[in-house]
C-alpha positions as CSV (number, residue, x, y, z in Angstrom):
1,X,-17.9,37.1,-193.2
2,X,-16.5,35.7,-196.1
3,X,-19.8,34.1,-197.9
4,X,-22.8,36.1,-199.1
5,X,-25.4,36.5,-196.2
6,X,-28.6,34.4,-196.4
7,X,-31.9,34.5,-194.2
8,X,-31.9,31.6,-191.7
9,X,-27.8,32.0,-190.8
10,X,-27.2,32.2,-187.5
11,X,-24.2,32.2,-185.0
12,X,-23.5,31.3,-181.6
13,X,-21.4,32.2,-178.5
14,X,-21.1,31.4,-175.1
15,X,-19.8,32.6,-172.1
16,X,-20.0,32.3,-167.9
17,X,-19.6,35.8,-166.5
18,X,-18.5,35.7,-162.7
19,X,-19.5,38.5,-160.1
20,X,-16.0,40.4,-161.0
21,X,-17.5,41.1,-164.3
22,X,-20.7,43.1,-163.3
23,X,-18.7,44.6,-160.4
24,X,-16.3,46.0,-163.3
25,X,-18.7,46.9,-165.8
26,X,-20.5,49.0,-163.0
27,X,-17.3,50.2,-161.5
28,X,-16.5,51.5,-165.1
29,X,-20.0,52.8,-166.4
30,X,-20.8,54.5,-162.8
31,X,-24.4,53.1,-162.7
32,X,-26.2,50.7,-159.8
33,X,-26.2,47.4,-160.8
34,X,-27.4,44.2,-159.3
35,X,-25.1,42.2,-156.5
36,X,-27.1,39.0,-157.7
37,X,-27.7,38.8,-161.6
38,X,-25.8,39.3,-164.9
39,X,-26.3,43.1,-165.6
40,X,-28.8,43.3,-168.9
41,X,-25.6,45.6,-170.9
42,X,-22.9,42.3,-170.3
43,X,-25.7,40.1,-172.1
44,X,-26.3,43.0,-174.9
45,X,-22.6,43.0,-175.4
46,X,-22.8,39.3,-176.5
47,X,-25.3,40.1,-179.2
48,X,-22.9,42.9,-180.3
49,X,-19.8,40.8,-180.3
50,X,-21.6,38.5,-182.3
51,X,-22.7,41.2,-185.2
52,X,-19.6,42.9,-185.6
53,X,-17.7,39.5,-185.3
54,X,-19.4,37.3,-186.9
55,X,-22.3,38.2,-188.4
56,X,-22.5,39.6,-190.7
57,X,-19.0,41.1,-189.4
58,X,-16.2,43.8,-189.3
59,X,-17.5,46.9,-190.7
60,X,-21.0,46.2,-189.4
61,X,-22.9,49.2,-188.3
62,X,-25.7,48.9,-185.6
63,X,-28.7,51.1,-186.2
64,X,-31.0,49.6,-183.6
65,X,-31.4,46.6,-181.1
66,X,-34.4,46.2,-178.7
67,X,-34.1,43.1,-176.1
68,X,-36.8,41.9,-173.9
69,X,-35.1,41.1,-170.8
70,X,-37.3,37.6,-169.4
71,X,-35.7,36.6,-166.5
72,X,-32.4,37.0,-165.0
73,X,-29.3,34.9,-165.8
74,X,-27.0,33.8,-162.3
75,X,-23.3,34.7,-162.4
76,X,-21.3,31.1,-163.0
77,X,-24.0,29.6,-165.2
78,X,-23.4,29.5,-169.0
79,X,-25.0,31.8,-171.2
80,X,-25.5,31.1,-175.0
81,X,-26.5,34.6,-177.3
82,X,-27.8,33.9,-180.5
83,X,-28.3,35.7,-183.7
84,X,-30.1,34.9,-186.9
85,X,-30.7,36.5,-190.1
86,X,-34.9,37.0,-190.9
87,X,-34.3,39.3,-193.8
88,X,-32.4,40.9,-195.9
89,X,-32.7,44.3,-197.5
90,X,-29.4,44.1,-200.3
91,X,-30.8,47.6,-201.9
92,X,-30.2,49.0,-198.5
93,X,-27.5,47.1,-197.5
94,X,-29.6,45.8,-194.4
95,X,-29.4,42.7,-192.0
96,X,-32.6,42.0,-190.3
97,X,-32.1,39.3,-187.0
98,X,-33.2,38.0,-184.4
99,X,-31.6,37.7,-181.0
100,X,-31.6,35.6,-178.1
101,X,-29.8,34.2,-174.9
102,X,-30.5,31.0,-173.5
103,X,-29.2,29.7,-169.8
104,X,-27.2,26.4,-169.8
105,X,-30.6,24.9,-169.3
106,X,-32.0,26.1,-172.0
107,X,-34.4,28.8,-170.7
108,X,-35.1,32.2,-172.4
109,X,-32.9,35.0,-171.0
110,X,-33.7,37.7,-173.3
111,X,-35.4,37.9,-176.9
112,X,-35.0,40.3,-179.4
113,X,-34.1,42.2,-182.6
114,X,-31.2,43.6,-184.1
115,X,-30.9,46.2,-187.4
116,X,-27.5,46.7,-189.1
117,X,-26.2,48.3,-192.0
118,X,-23.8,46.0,-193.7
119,X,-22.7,48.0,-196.7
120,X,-18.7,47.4,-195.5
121,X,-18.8,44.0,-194.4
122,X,-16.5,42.2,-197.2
123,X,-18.4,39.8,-199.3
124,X,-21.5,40.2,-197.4
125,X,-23.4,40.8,-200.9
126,X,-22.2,37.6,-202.8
């Protein structure tokens, strides 16, 4: 991230995961998934693309996510994960945010929180 963090930021991205993807996530993790849904961990992994991508960015540390999972998201429908900024802690070098996922149609996939430690993200302090 190359501008000082702010509360209210927020970055999006989007993705359609087909069946091959869950069949290789649990080919590779070795636990049961579901033949019908997008496994919970691939929608996770959007949220943790985003925080060490994006926002704040490389060097990003996670210290804690929790996701409600609402409902389940269909393999071949679009999937948009979102994360915002609600506070920041600059004397701890801490990122507060929020976290969601959205279906093409707009309808709440998960909801959450995220926690990071931002002390090596470059320019995240102004």
């Amino acid at each position: 991230m190359n501008s000082a963090l702010a509360t209210g930021q927020a970055v999006e991205t989007s993705r359609i995961f087909a069946r091959t993807d869950g069949d290789d996530l649990i080919r590779l993790s070795g636990a049961p998934g579901s033949t019908h849904a997008v496994p919970e961990a691939l929608i996770n992994g959007m949220f943790s693309y985003l925080l060490g991508v994006d926002l704040p960015g490389q060097g990003t540390n996670y210290l804690k996510q929790e996701t409600e999972f609402l409902g389940d998201a269909a393999y071949g429908e679009e999937l948009t994960a979102r994360v915002e900024i609600t506070r920041l802690r600059p004397d701890k070098h801490l990122v507060d945010l929020e976290t969601t996922c959205r279906s093409e149609n707009g309808r709440l996939i998960a909801r959450g929180r995220a926690l990071v430690l931002a002390r090596d993200v470059a320019g995240a302090w102004g």
